[in-house]
mmCIF file of the N, C-alpha and C atoms, coordinates in Angstrom:
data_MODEL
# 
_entry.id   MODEL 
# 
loop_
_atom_site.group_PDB 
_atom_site.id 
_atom_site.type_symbol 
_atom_site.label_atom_id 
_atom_site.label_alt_id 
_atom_site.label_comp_id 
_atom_site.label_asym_id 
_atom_site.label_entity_id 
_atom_site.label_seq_id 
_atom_site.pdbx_PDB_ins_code 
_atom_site.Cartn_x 
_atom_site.Cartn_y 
_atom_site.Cartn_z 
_atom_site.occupancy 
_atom_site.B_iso_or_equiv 
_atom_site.pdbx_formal_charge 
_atom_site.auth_seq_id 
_atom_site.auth_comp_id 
_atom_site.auth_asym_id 
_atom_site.auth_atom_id 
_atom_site.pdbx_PDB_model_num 
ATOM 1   N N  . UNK A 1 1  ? 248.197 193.880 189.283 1.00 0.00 ? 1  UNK A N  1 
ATOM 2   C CA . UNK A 1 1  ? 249.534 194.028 188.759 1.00 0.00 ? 1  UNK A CA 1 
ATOM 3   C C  . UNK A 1 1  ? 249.780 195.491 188.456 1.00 0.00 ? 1  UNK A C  1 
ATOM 4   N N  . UNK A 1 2  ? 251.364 196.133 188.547 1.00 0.00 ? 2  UNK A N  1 
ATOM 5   C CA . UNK A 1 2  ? 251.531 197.323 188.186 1.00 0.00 ? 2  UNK A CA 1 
ATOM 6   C C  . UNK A 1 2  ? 251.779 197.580 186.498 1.00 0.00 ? 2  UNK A C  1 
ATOM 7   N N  . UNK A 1 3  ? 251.419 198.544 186.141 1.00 0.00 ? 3  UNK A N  1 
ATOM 8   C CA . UNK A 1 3  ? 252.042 199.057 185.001 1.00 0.00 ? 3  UNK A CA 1 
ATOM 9   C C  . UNK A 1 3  ? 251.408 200.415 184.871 1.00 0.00 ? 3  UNK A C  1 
ATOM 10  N N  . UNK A 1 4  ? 252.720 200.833 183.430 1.00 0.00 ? 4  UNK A N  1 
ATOM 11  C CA . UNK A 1 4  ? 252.678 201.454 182.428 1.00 0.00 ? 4  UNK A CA 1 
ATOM 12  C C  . UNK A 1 4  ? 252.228 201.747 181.627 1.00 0.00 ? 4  UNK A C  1 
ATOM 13  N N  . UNK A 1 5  ? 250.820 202.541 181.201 1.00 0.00 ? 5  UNK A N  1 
ATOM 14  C CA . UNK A 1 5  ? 250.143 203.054 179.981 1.00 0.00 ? 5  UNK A CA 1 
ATOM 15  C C  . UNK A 1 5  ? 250.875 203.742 179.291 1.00 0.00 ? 5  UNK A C  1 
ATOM 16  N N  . UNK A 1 6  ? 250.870 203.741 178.096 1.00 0.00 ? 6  UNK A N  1 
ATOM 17  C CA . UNK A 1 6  ? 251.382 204.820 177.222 1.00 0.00 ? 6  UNK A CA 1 
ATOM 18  C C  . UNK A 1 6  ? 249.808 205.391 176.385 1.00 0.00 ? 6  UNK A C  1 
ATOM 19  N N  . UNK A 1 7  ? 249.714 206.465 176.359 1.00 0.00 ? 7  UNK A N  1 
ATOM 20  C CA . UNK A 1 7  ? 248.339 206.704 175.637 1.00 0.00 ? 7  UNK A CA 1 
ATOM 21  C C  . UNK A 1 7  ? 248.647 207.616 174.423 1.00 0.00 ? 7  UNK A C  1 
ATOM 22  N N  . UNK A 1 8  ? 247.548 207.016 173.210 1.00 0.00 ? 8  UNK A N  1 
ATOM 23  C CA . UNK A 1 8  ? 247.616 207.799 171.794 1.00 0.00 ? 8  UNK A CA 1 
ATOM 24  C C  . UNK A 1 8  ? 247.449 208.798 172.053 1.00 0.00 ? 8  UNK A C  1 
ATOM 25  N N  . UNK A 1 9  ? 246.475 209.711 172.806 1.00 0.00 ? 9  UNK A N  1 
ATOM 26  C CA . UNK A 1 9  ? 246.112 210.977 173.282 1.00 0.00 ? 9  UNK A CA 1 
ATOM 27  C C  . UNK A 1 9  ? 246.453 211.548 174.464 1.00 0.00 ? 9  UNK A C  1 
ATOM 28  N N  . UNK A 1 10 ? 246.621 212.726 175.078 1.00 0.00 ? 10 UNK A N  1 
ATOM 29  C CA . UNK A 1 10 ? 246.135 213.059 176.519 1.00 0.00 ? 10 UNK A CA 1 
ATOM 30  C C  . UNK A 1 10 ? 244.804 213.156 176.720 1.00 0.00 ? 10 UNK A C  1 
ATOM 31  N N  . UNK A 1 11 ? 244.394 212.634 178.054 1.00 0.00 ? 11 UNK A N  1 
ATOM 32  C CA . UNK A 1 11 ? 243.211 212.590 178.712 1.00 0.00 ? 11 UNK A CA 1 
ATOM 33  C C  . UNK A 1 11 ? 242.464 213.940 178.138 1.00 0.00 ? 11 UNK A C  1 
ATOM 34  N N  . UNK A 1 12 ? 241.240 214.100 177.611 1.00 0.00 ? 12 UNK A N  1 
ATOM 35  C CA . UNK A 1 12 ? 240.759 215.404 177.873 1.00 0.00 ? 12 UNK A CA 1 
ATOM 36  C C  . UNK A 1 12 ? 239.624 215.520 179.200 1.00 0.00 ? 12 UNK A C  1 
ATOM 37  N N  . UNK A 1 13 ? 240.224 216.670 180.044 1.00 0.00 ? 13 UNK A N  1 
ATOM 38  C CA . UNK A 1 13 ? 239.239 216.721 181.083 1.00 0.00 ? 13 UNK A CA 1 
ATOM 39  C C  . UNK A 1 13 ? 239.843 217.808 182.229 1.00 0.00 ? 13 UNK A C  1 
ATOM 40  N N  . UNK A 1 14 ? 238.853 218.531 183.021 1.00 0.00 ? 14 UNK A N  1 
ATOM 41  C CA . UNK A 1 14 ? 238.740 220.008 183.095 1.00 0.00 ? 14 UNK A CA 1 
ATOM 42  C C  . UNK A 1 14 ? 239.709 220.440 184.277 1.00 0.00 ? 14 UNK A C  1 
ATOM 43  N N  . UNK A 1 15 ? 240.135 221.594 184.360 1.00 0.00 ? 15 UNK A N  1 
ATOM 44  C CA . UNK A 1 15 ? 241.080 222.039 185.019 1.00 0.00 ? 15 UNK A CA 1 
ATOM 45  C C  . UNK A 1 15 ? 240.595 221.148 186.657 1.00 0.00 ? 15 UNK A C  1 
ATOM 46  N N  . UNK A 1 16 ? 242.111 220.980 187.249 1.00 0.00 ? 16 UNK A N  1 
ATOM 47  C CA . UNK A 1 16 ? 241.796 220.315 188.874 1.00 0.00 ? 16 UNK A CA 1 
ATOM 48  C C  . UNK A 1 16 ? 241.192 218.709 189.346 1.00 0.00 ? 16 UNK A C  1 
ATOM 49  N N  . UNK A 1 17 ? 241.011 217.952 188.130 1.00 0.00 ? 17 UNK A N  1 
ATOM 50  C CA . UNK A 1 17 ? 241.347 216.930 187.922 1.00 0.00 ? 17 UNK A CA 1 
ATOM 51  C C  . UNK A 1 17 ? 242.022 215.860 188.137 1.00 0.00 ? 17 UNK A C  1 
ATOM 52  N N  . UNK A 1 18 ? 242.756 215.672 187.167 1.00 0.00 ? 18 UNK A N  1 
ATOM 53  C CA . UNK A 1 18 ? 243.991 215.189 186.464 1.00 0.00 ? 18 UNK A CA 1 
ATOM 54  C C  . UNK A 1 18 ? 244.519 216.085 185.442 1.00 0.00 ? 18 UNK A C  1 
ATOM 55  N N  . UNK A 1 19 ? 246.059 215.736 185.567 1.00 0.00 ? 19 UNK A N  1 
ATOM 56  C CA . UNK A 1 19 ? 247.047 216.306 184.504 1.00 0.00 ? 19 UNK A CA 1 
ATOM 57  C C  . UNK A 1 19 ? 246.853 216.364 183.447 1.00 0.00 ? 19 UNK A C  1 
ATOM 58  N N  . UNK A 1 20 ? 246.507 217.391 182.414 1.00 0.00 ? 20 UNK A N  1 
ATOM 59  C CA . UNK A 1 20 ? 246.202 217.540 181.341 1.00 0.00 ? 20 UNK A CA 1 
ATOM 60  C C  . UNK A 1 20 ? 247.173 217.133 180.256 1.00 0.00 ? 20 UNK A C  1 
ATOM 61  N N  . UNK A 1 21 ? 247.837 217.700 180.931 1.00 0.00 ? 21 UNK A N  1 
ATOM 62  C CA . UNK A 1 21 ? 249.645 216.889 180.200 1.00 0.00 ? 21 UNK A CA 1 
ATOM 63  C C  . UNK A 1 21 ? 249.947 215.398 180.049 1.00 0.00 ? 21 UNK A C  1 
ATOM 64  N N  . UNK A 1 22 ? 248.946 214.830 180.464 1.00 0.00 ? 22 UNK A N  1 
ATOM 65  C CA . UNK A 1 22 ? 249.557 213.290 180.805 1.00 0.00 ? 22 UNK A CA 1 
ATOM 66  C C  . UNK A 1 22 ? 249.379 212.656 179.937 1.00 0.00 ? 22 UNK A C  1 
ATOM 67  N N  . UNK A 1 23 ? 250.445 212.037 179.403 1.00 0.00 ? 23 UNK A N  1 
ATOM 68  C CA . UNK A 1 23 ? 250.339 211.139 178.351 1.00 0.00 ? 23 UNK A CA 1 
ATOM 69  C C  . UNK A 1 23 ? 250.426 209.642 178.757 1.00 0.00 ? 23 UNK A C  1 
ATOM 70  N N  . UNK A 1 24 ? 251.410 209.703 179.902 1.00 0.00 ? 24 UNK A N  1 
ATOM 71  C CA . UNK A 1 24 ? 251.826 208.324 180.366 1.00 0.00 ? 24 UNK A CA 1 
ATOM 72  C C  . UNK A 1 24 ? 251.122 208.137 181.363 1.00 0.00 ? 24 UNK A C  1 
ATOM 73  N N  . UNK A 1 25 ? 250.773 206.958 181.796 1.00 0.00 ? 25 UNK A N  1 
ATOM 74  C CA . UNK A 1 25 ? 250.097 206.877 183.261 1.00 0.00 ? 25 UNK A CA 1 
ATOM 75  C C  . UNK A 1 25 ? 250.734 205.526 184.220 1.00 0.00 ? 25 UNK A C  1 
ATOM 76  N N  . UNK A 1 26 ? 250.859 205.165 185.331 1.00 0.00 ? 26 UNK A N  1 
ATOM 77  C CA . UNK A 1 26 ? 251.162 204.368 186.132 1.00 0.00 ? 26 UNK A CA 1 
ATOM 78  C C  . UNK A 1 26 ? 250.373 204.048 187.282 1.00 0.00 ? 26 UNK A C  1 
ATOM 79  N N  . UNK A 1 27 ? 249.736 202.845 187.944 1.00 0.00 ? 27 UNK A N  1 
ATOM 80  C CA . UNK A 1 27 ? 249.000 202.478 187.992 1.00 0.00 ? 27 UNK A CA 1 
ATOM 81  C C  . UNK A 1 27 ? 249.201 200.962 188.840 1.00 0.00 ? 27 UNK A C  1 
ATOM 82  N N  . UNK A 1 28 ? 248.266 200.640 189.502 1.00 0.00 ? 28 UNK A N  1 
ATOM 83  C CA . UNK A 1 28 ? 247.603 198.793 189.806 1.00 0.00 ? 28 UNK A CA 1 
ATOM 84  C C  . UNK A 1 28 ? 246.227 198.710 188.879 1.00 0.00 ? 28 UNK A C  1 
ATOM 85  N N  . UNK A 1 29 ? 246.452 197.775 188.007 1.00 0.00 ? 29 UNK A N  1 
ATOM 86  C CA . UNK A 1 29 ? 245.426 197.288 187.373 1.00 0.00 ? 29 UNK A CA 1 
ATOM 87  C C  . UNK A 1 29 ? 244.460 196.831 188.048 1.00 0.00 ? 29 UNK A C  1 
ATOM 88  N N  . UNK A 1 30 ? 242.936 197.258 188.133 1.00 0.00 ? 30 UNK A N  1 
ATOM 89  C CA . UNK A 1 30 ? 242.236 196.581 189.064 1.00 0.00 ? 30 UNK A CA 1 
ATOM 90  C C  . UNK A 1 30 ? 241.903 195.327 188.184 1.00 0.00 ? 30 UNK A C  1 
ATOM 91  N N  . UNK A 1 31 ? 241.054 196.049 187.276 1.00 0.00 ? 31 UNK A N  1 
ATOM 92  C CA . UNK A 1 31 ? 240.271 195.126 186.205 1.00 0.00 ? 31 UNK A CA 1 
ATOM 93  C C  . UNK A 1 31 ? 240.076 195.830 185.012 1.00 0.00 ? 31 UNK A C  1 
ATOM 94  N N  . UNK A 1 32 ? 239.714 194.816 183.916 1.00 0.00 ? 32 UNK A N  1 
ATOM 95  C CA . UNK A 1 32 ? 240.143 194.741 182.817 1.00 0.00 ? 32 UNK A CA 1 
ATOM 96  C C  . UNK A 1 32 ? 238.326 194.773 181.989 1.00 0.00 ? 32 UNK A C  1 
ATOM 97  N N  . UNK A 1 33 ? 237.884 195.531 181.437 1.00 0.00 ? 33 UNK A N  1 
ATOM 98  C CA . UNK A 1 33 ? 236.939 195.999 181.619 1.00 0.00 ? 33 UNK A CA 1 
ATOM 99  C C  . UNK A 1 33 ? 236.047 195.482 179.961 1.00 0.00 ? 33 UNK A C  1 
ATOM 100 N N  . UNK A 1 34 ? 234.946 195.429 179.232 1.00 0.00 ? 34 UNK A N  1 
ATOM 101 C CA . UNK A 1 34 ? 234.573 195.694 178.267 1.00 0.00 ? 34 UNK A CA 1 
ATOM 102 C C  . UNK A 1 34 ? 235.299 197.129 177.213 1.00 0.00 ? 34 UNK A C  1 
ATOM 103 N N  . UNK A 1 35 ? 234.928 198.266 177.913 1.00 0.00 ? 35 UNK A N  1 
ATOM 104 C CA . UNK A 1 35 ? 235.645 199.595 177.125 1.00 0.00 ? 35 UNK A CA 1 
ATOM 105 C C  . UNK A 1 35 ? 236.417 199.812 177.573 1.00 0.00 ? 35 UNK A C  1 
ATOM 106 N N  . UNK A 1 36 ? 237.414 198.784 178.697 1.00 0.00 ? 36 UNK A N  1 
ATOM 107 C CA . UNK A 1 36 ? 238.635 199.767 178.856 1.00 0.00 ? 36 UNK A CA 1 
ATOM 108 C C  . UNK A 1 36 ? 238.812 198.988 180.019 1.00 0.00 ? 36 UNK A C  1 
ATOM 109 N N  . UNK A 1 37 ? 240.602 199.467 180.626 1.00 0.00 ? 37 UNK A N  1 
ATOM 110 C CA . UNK A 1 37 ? 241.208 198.557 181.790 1.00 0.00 ? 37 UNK A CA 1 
ATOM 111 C C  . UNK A 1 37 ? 240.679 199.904 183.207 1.00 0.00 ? 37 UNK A C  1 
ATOM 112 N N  . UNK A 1 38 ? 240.554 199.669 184.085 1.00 0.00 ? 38 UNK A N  1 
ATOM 113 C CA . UNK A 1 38 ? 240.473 200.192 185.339 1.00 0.00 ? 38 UNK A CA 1 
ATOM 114 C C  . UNK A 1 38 ? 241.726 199.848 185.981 1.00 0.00 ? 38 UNK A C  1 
ATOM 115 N N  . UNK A 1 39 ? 241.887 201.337 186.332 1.00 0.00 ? 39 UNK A N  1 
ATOM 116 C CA . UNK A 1 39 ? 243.646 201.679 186.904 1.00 0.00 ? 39 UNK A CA 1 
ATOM 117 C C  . UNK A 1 39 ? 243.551 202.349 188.076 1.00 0.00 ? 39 UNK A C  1 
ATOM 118 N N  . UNK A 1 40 ? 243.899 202.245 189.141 1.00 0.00 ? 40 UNK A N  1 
ATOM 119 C CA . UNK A 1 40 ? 244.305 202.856 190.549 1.00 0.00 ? 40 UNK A CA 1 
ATOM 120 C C  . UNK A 1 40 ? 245.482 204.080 189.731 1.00 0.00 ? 40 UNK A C  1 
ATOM 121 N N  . UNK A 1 41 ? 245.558 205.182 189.065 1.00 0.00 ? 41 UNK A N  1 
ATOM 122 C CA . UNK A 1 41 ? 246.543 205.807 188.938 1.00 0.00 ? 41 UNK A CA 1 
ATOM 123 C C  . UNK A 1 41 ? 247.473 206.637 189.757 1.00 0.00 ? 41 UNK A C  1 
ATOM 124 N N  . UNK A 1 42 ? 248.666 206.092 190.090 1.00 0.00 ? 42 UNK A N  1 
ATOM 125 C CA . UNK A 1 42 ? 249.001 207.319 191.421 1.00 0.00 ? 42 UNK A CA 1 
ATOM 126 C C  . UNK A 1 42 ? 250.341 207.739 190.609 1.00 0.00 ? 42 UNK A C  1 
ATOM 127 N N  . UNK A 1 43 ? 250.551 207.537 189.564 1.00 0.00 ? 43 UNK A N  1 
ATOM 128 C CA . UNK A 1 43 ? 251.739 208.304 188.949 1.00 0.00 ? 43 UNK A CA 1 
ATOM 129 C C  . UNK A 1 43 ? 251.349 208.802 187.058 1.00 0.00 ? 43 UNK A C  1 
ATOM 130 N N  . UNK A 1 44 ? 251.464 210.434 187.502 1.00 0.00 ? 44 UNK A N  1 
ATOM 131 C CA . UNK A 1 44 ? 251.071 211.125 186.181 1.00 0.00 ? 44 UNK A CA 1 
ATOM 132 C C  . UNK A 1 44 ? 252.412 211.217 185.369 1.00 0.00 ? 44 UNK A C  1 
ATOM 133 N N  . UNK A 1 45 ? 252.563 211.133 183.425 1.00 0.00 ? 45 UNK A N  1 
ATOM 134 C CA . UNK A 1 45 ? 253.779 211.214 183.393 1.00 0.00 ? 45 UNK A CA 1 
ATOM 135 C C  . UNK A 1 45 ? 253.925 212.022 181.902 1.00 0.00 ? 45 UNK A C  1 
ATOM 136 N N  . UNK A 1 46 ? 254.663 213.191 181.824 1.00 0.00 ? 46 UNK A N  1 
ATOM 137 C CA . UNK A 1 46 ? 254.586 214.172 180.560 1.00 0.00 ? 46 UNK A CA 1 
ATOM 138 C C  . UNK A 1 46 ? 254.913 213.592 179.205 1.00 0.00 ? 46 UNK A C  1 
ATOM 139 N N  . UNK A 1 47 ? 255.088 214.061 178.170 1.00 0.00 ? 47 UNK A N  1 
ATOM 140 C CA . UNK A 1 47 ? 255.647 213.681 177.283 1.00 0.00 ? 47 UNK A CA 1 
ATOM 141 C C  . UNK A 1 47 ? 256.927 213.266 177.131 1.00 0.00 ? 47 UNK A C  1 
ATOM 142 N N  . UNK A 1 48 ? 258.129 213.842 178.175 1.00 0.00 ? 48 UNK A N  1 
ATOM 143 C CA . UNK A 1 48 ? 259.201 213.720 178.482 1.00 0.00 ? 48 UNK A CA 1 
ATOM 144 C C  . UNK A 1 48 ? 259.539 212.201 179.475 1.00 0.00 ? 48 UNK A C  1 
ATOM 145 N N  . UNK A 1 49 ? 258.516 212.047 179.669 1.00 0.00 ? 49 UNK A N  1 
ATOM 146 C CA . UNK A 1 49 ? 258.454 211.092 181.051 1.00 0.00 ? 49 UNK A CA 1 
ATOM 147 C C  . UNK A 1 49 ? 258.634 211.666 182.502 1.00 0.00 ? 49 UNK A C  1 
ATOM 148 N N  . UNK A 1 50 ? 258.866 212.848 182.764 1.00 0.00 ? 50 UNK A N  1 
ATOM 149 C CA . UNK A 1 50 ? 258.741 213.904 183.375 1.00 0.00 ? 50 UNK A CA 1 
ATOM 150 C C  . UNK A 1 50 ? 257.888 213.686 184.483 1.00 0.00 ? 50 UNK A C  1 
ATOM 151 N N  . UNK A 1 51 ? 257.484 213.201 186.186 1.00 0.00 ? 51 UNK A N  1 
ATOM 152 C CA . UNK A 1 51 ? 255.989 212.772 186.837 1.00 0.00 ? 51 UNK A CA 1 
ATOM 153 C C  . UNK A 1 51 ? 255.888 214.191 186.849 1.00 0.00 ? 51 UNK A C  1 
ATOM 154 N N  . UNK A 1 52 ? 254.084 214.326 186.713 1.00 0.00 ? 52 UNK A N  1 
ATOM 155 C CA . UNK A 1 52 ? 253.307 215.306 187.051 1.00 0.00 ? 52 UNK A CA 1 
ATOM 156 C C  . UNK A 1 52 ? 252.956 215.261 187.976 1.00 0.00 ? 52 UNK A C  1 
ATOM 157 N N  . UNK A 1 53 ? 252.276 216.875 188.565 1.00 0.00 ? 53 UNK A N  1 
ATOM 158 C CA . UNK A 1 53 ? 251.904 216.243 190.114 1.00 0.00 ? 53 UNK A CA 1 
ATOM 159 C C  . UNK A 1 53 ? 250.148 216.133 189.962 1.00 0.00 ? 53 UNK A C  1 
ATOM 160 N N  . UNK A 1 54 ? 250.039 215.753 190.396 1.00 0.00 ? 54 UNK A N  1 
ATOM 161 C CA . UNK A 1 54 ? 248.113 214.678 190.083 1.00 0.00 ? 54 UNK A CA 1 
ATOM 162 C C  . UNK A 1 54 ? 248.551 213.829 191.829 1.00 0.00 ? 54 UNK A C  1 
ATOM 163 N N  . UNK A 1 55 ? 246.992 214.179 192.272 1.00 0.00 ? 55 UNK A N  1 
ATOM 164 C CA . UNK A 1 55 ? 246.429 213.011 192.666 1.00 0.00 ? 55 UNK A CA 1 
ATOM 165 C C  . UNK A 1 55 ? 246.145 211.463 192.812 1.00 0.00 ? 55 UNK A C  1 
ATOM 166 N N  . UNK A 1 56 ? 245.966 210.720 193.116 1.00 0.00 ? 56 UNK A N  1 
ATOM 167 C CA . UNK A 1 56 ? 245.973 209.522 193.091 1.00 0.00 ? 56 UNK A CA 1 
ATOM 168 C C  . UNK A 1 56 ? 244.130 209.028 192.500 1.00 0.00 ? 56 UNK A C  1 
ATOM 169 N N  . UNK A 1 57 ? 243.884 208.510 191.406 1.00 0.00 ? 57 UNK A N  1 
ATOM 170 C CA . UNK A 1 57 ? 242.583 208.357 191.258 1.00 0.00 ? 57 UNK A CA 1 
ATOM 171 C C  . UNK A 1 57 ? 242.190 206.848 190.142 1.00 0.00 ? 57 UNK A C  1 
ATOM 172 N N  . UNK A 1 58 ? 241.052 206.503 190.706 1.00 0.00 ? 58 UNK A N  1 
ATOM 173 C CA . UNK A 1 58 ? 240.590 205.176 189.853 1.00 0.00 ? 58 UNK A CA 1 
ATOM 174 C C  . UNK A 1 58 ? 240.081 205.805 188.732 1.00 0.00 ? 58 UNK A C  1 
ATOM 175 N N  . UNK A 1 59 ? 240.656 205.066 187.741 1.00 0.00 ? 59 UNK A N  1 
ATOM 176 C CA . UNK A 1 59 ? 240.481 206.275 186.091 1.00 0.00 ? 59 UNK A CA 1 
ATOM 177 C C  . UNK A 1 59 ? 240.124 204.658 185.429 1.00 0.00 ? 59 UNK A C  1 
ATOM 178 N N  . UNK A 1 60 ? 239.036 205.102 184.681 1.00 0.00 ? 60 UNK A N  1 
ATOM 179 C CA . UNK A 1 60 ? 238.505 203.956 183.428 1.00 0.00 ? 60 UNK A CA 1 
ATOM 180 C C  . UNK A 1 60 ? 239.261 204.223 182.095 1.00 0.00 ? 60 UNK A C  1 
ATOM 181 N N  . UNK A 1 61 ? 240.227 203.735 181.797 1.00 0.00 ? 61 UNK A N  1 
ATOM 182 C CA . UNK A 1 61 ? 240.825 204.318 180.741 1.00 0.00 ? 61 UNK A CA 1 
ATOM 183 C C  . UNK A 1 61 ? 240.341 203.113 179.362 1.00 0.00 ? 61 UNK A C  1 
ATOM 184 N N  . UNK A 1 62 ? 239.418 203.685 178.076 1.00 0.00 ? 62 UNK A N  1 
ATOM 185 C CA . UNK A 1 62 ? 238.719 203.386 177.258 1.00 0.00 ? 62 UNK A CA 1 
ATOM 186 C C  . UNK A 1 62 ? 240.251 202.877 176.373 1.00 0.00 ? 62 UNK A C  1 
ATOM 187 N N  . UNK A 1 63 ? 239.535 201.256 175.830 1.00 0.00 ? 63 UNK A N  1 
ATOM 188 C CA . UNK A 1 63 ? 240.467 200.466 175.157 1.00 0.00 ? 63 UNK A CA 1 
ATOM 189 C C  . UNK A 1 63 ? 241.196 201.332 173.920 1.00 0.00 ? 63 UNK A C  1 
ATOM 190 N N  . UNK A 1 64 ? 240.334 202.573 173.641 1.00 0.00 ? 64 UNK A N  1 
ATOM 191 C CA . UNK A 1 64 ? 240.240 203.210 172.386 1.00 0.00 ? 64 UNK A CA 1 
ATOM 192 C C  . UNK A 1 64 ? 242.031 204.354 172.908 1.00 0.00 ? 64 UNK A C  1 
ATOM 193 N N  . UNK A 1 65 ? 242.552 204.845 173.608 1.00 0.00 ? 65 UNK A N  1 
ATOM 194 C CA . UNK A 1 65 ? 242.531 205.488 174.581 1.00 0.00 ? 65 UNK A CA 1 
ATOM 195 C C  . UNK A 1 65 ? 244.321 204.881 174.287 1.00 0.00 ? 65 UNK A C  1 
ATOM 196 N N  . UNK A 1 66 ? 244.279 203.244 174.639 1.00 0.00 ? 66 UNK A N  1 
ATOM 197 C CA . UNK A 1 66 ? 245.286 202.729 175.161 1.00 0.00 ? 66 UNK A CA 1 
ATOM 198 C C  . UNK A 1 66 ? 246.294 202.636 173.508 1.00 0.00 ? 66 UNK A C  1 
ATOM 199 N N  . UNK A 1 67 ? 247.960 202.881 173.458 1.00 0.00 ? 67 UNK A N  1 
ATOM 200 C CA . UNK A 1 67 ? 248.514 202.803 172.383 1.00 0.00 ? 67 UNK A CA 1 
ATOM 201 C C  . UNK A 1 67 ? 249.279 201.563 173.141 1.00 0.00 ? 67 UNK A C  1 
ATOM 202 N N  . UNK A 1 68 ? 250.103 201.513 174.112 1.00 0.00 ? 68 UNK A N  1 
ATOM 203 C CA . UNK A 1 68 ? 250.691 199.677 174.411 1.00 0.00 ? 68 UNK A CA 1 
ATOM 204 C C  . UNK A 1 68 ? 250.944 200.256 175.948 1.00 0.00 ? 68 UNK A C  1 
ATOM 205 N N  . UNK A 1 69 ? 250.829 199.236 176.770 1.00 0.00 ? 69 UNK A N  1 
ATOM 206 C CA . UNK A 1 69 ? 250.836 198.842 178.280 1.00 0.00 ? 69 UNK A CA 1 
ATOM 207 C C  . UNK A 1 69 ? 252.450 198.156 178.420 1.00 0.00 ? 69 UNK A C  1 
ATOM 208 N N  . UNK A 1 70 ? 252.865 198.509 179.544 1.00 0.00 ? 70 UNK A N  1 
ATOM 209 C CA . UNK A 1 70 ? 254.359 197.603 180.136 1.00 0.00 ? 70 UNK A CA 1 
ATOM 210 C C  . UNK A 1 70 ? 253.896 197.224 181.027 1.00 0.00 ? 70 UNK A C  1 
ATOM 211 N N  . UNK A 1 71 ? 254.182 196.161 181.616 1.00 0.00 ? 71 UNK A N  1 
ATOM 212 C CA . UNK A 1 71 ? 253.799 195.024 182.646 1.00 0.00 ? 71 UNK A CA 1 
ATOM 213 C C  . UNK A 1 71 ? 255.301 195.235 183.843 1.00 0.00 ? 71 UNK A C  1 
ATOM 214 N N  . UNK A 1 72 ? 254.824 196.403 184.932 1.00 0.00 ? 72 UNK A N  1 
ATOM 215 C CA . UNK A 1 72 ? 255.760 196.510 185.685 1.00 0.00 ? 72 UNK A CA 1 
ATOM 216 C C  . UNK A 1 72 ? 255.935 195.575 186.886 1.00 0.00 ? 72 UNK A C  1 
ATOM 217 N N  . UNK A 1 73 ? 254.676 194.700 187.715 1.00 0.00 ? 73 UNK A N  1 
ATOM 218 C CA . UNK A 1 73 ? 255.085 193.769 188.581 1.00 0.00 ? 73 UNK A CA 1 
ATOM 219 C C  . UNK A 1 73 ? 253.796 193.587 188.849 1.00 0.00 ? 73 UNK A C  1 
# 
């Protein structure tokens, strides 16, 4: 299914990556994990909601991590 992360934090992690800026993330849920959901991410998104430009990457994003999810399709 698609969705919408909204995250308490931005990701920390090193230049060339991912968007350091990213607060929001978008995504196919693969699976739903012990520490966290596994996301196909192919849309980075600023504080503004603004897309960043990022890569497309399978990101483990830690339950700790997540502030509320939208259930896009």
């Amino acid at each position: 299914m698609r969705v919408r992360i909204f995250l308490k934090q931005p990701f920390f992690t090193l230049p060339g990556y991912i968007p350091r800026a990213a607060v929001a993330v978008e995504g196919m849920l693969e699976a739903e994990k012990p520490l966290g959901w596994l996301v196909e991410v192919d849309t980075w998104l600023s504080e503004t909601g603004a897309p960043l430009e990022g890569a497309t990457h399978r990101v483990l994003i830690p339950a700790a991590k997540i502030d509320h999810a939208l259930v896009l399709g």
